[in-house]
Every structure is written in C-alpha cells, then in structure tokens.
C-alpha positions, 0 to 999 in steps of 0.5 A: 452123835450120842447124849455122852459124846454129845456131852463131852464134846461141849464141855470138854477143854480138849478138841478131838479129832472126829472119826474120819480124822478131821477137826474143824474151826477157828485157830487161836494160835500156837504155843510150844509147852514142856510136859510130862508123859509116862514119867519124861519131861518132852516139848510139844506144841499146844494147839487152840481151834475153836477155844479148845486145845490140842497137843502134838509132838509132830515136827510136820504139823508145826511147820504146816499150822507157822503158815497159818494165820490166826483166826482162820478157819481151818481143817486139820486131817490126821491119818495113819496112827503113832510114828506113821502119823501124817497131817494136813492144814487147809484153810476153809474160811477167811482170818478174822478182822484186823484185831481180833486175833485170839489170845493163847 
C-alpha cells in the first residue's frame, strides 16, 4: 500500500472494501439511517466494523449481518458492481466477552 492509501486508510471514518472486495474486522453493529443521495431521501443501513462505517441499500446484506453477533470478527466480501452486487458475511473469529458489546 502506498503512503496516500496508507494515510486515508488510518484516518478515514469510513471502511473500504479492499481490491479483492473483502473487508475485515470486528463488528460493532447496525443501524438503519435516512439519507440524502443525488437530491432523494432513501433508508440505508449503516455498518460499523472496526470503528468505521459503512453504508448500504442491499436487503441480502442486512439479513445475512441480523445473524451476526456484535463483536465478532467477520469477513464481508462484495462482488459484481451496482444492481448485480452480491455479498457474503462470514464469521472469522469468536464475539467478544459478555459485555463488551460496541456502542453504535
């Protein structure tokens, strides 16, 4: 990784999936928001892995991360692009202690 991407990777407050479609970490939670995009008002649901969020209209996605426990280490892979988008949500590692869950 570069000195930019290395940069933007440590102070960004978004995570990004990596070029091979794959994101990596610890799972804080879920939360459906309300935003704007190219002037209209849509529901997304917001993602925290590892401090850092993410965003997404995908219906698939949600079902699949409801199943996953906070604080688990997780793998998230996304392929094809726009409406062909599909993912996956494996579990990697184990949940955190009782009471360590992360607050949204």
């Amino acid at each position: 990784m570069g000195i930019g991407k290395d940069f933007a990777k440590r102070n960004s407050s978004f995570v990004k999936f990596d070029e091979d479609g794959i994101i990596e970490g610890i799972f804080g939670g879920m939360k459906s928001i309300v935003k704007e995009t190219f002037g209209e008002e849509k529901e997304v649901m917001r993602y925290k892995i590892d401090d850092k969020t993410f965003d997404s209209q995908s219906v698939r996605l949600a079902e699949l991360m409801d199943a996953i426990p906070v604080g688990s280490k997780i793998k998230v892979t996304k392929t094809g692009q726009s409406m062909d988008t599909k993912y996956e949500v494996e579990i990697i590692g184990a949940q955190s202690k009782a009471g360590e869950e992360a607050p949204f």
